[in-house]
Structure formats: structure tokens, C-alpha cells
N, C-alpha and C positions, 0 to 999 in steps of 0.2 A: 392450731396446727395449720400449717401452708397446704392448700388444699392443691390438686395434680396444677387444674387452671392456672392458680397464681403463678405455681411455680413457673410454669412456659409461657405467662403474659411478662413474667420478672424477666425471663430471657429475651421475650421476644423485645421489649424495648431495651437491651443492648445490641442484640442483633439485629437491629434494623439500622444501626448507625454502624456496625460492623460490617455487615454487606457493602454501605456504600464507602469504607474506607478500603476493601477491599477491592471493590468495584474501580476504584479513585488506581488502586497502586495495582491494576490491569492496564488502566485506559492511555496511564502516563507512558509506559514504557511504549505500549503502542504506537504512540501519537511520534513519538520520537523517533523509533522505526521506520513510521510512514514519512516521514520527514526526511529523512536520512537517506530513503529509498530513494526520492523524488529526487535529491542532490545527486544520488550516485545516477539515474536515469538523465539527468540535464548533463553532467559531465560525459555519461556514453554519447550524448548527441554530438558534444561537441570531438569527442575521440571520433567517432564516427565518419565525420563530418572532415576530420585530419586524415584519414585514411584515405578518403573519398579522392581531395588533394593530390595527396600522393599518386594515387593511381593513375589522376587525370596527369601530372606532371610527368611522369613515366612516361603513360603512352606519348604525348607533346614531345618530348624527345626521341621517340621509336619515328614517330614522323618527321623530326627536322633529320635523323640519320637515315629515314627511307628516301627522302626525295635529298637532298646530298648524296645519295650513293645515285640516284634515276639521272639527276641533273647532271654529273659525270658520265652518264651512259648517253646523254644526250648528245654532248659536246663530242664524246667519241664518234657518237654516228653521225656528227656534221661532219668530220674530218672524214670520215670514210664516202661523203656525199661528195666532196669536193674532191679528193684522189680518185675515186673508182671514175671509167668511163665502161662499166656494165649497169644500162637502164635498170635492169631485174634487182640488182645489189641497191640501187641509191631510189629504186622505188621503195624496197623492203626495208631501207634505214630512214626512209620519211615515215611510212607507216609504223613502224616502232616508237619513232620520237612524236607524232603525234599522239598515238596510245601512253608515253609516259608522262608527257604534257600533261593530259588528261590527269590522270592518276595524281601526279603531284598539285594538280588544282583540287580535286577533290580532296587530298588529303591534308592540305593547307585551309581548307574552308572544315574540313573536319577538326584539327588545330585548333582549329581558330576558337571555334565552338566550345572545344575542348577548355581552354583558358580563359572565357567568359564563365563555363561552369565554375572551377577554381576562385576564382573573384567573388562572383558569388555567393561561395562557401566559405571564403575567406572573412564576407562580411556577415553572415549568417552568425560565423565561429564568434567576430567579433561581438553582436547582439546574443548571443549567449552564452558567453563570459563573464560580459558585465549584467548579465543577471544570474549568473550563478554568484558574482561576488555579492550580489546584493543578498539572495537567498543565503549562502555560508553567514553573511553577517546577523543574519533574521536568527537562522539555526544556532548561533551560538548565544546570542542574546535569550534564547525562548531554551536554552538547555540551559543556561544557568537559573533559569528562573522555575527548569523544571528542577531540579536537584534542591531546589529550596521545598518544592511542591510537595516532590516523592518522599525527603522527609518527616515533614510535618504529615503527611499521611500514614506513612509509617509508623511516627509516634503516637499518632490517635488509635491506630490498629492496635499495637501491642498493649498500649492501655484500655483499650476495651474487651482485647483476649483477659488480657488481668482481670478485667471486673466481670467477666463472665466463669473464670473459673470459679471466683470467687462466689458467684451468684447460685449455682451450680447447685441442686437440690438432690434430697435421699428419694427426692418424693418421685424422681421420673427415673423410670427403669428405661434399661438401654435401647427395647424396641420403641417406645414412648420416643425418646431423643434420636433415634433414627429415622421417623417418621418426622420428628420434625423439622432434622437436619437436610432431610430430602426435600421437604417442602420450602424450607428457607431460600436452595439453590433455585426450586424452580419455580417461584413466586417474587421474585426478587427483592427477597431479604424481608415477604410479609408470610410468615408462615400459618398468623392467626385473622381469624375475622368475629367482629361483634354479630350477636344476633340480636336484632330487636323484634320482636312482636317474633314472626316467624319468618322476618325477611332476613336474607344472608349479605350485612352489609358491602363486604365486597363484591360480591355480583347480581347484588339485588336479587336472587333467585330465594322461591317459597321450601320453605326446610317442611317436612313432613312432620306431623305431630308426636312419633315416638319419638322421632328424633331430641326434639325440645324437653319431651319426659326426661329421654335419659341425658340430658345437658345438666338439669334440674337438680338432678341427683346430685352430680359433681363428681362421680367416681369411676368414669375411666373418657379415654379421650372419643367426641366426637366429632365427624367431618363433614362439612358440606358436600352435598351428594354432587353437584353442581363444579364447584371450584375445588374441592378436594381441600380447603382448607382447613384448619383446629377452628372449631366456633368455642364464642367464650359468651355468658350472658353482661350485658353492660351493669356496672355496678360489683363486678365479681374479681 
């Protein structure tokens, strides 16, 4: 008769190729995700980066219509310098037309500025295009190769859920399989460890001597005090 050990050493070597095809069809879709992310993050740069653009092209037009409307007010108050004979009138229309002068030099060196940033960005947009077109082709390339991946991991999953139902014993009561099913998740996919002499070979740590007694026995489950794992004796 299958003694409890065998039964959850019979499990545990499907489960351990179980975890990592399960492990396998977590990591894929992930990796794909992160990937996907990263396209969608290089194309906001380059949206970003068009907006940016726009903005500066905007304002460059706010400025060729502010100094076209100054440069008309210029022209008017030379005319008014040249008809008025009141000193006070043609002093107060030089001092204005000097003050817009100003203003439309600052705001033409501001312009200016303005549409070397644009350039810029224009060449930025272009150097991140052409690596996003390189990246989409990366991404398409490594998604078809995942879809062949996630398959065949797939298909090993569901063939090892098979052989595990299959495997599937009278001998382990449903607390027994919940302890081990908890252990499985949080050991990753090792829920048993060999004892030899009285060392716990997964974490080399010294097992206590009842412990060993009732390992001996064989009838009911024991745990490393240490790693909390199922000990099994080698040979068993």
C-alpha cells in the first residue's frame, strides 16, 4: 500500500514541473505587457513632444501678430512726429516708439528662440520614430514567437494537470493537500525536502530527534521546523 510520503513525493514530482509551466504562462504575458508599455511610453514621448511644437508655433505667431500690430503703431507715431509742432506730443511719441522698439526686439529674440526649440524637437521626434519603428518591429517579431511559447506552455500545463489528477491519491486527506498546496506556492513549486542523517536537505538546518522518530514511522506528515517543508527519508 502507498504509504502518505509516496503519495506527496508522486505529486511532488509533477508539481514541480507544474509550478514552473505555470510560472512560464505568468512570466510570458508579463514580458509582453512590459514591452507593450514601453511602446506605448516612447510613442507619448514623441505625442508629447508634437504638442510641445504646437505650442511653440502658436506662441511664434502670437509674436509675429504682436509686433505687426507694435510696428503699425510705430509708423503711426513717426507720422504724428513729423505733423505735430508740440515738443511735449513728438517727445511722448519718440518715447513710445523707443519702448516698442524694445519690445519687438525682445520679442523677436524671444521667436527666435522659440523656433530653434521646435527644430529641436522636430529632430528629437525624428530620432524617436525611427526607433520606435525599430522597437514595433522587435515587438512583433518576439510576439509571434511568444504565441508559439505560451502555447506550448500551455500544453505542458494542461498535460501535467492531467497527470496529476490522475496521480491523485485515497491516501492524502484534504488538510494533508492543503498544507501541501500552500507549501508548493510558497517554496516555489519544492513543497518537500529529503532528510538525511538529521540534516534538512534544503536548508541544511538540524531536524530534532523526535522529529526523525516520527518521520520513521511514516504515518502522518512531518515538517521542518526550520523551512516549514514535508521531510521525506531518502530511499522512501
Amino acid at each position: 500500500m502507498e504509504t502518505l510520503v509516496q503519495a506527496l513525493r508522486a505529486l511532488q514530482e509533477i508539481d514541480r514541473d507544474l509550478y514552473k509551466a505555470q510560472a512560464e504562462l505568468r512570466r510570458l504575458p508579463a514580458e509582453r505587457d512590459r514591452r507593450r508599455d514601453e511602446l506605448a511610453a516612447r510613442q507619448a514621448q514623441v505625442d508629447q513632444a508634437r504638442e510641445q511644437i504646437t505650442s511653440l508655433q502658436l506662441r511664434v505667431k502670437e509674436i509675429e501678430g504682436m509686433t505687426v500690430t507694435q510696428g503699425a503703431r510705430i509708423r503711426k507715431l513717426e507720422k504724428e512726429t513729423l505733423s505735430s509742432r508740440d515738443m511735449a506730443v513728438v517727445e511722448a511719441c519718440r518715447y513710445e516708439m523707443r519702448s516698442l522698439k524694445r519690445q519687438i526686439d525682445e520679442a523677436e529674440r524671444e521667436g527666435l528662440e522659440f523656433v530653434e526649440q521646435a527644430e529641436t524637437l522636430e529632430s528629437r521626434i525624428g530620432e524617436l520614430n525611427e526607433q520606435l519603428a525599430a522597437d514595433r518591429s522587435a515587438f512583433e517579431t518576439f510576439q509571434a514567437a511568444l504565441e508559439i511559447e505560451l502555447t506550448e506552455a500551455q500544453g505542458l500545463h494542461d498535460e501535467l494537470r492531467a497527470k496529476r489528477e490522475e496521480r491523485m491519491s485515497d491516501t492524502l486527506s484534504p488538510e494533508t493537500l492543503s498544507l501541501y498546496d500552500r507549501l508548493i506556492g510558497a517554496r516555489d513549486g519544492e513543497a518537500m525536502a529529503a532528510l538525511e542523517g538529521k540534516i534538512c536537505q534544503a536548508c541544511y538546518m538540524e531536524v530534532m530527534p523526535n522529529l526523525v522518530v516520527r518521520l520513521a514511522r511514516g504515518r502522518d506528515v512531518v515538517q521542518c521546523p526550520s523551512c516549514d517543508r514535508i521531510l521525506y527519508r531518502l530511499g522512501t
